[in-house]
N, C-alpha and C positions, 0 to 999 in steps of 0.2 A: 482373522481380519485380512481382505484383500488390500495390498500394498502395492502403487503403481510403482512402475520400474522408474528412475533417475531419467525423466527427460528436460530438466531443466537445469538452467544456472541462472545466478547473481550475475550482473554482467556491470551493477555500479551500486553505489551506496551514497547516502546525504543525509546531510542534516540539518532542521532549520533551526537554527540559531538566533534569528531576528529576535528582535522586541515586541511587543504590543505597540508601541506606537511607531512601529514601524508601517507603511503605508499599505503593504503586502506579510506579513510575518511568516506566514505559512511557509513563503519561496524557501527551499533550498538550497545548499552549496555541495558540491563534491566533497566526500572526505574519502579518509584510505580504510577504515573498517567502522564499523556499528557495534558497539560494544554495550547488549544489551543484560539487564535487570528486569526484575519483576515490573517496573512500572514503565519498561521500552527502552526508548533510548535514550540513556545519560547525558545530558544535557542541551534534547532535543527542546524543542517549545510545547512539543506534545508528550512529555514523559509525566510518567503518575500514575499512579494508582488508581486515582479519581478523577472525575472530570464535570461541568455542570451542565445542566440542563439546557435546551434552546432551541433553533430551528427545527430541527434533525426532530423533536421530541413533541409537535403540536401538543400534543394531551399533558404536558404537563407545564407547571408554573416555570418559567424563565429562573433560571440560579439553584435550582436542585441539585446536590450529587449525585452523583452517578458511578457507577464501578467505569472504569475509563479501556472503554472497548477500539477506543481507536485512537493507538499508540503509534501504528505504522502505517502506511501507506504506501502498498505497491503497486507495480506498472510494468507493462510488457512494452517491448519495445516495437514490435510487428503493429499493434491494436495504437499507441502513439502517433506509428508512420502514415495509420489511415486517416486520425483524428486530423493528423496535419492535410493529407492530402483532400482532405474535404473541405477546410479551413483557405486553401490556398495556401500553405507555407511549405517549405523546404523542408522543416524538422519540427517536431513540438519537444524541445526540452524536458526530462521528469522535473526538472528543478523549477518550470513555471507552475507547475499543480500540484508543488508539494511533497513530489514523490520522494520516500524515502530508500525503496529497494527495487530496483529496476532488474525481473526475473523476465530472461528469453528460452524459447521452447516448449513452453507448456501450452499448449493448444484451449482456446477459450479461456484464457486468465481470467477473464472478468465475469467468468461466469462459473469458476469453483466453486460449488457447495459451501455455504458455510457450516461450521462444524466441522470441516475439513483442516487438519495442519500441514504445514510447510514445513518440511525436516529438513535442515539445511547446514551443507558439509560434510564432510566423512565420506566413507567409499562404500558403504554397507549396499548401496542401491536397492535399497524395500526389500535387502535379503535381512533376515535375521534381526540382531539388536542393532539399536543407532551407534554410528561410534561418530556424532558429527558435534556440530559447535550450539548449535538452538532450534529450538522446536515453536512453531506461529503460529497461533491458530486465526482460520477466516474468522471474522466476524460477518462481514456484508460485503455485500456488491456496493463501491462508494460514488453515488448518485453524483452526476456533475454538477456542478452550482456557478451561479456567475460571479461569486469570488474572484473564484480560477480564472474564468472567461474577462473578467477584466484586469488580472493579471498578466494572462496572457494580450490583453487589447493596449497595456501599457508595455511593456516591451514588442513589440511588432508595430507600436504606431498606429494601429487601426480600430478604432474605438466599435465599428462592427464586430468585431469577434466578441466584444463581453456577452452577447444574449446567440450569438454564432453557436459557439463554442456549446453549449448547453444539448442543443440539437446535433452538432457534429460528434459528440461524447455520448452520446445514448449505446449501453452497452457494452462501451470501451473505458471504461474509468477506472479501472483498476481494482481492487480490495483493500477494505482496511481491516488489521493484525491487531493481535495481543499478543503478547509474551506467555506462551506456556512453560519453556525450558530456556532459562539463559542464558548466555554465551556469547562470545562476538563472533560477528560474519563480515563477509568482504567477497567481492569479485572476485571469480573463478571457483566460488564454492556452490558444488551441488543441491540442487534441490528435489524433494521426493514428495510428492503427495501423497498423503495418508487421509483416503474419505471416510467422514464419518460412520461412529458404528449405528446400523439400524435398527431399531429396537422387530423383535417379531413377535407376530401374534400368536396364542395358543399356549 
């Protein structure tokens, strides 16, 4: 299997901790590491094993379980500085869209392969075996929505960006994770992409 070489890092970590009835829950706060489990992040709002049915899911009934494929949510910070500069602002925060791992250097973040994982830590750089902290697998490219956009429209004051933000995030919105391999992660630890294996014909 081709193994890309270490061109990335962690460069921040969070976690939403809100509530449900909190007005935004999704928003994040800084923490110093991510100390993840099979079901993500320990005592994120989005941690488990499972998750229910809804938007995301037209084709089926509203409140189904689901295997819970989107435990994380990462973001690049290059692809944020654009969403802002199309937006009109100075920065766009990961912590207004939820982001839980803010990964810089990896060229087209928001457009890795799903099927693709994140090996992240250790100094192996796609030589040989992992000797790092946790293994991520993509799930999907994660479509913008006007949650975020009126998240973002209540902090900046500008109730334009709730349906803004949709069209300025086309492309840029980062992936959302499962937990393949546990372990805690934090700023300044390496990331390696490992694309998926191909199946071949014959």
């Amino acid at each position: 299997m081709k193994v890309l070489r270490a061109l990335g890092a962690v460069t921040g970590v969070f976690v939403a901790s809100g509530t449900t009835a909190a007005a935004y829950p999704f928003v994040t706060v800084p923490t110093g590491s991510l100390p993840l489990d099979q079901g993500g992040i320990r005592g994120d709002l989005h941690a488990g094993a499972t998750r229910t049915s809804g938007a995301r899911e037209p084709w089926l009934p509203r409140g189904r379980t689901l295997r819970n494929d989107r435990q994380l949510s990462a973001l690049c910070p290059a692809e944020l500085g654009v969403i802002a500069q199309r937006l009109g602002l100075d920065a766009l925060p990961a912590e207004w869209l939820g982001g839980n791992l803010l990964v810089e250097g990896l060229a087209g973040f928001s457009h890795i392969a799903p099927g693709s994982r994140l090996a992240i830590g250790g100094q192996w750089c796609g030589q040989g075996r992992f000797d790092g902290a946790a293994v991520l697998r993509v799930e999907a490219y994660n479509a913008p929505c006007r949650r975020a956009g009126a998240a973002i429209a209540a902090a900046t004051g500008r109730k334009d960006l709730t349906f803004a933000f949709v069209k300025a995030a086309a492309g840029l919105r980062g992936l959302v994770l499962s937990v393949d391999l546990a372990g805690t992660i934090g700023p300044g630890d390496a990331v390696v992409v490992i694309p998926p294996v191909l199946a071949r014909g014959g």
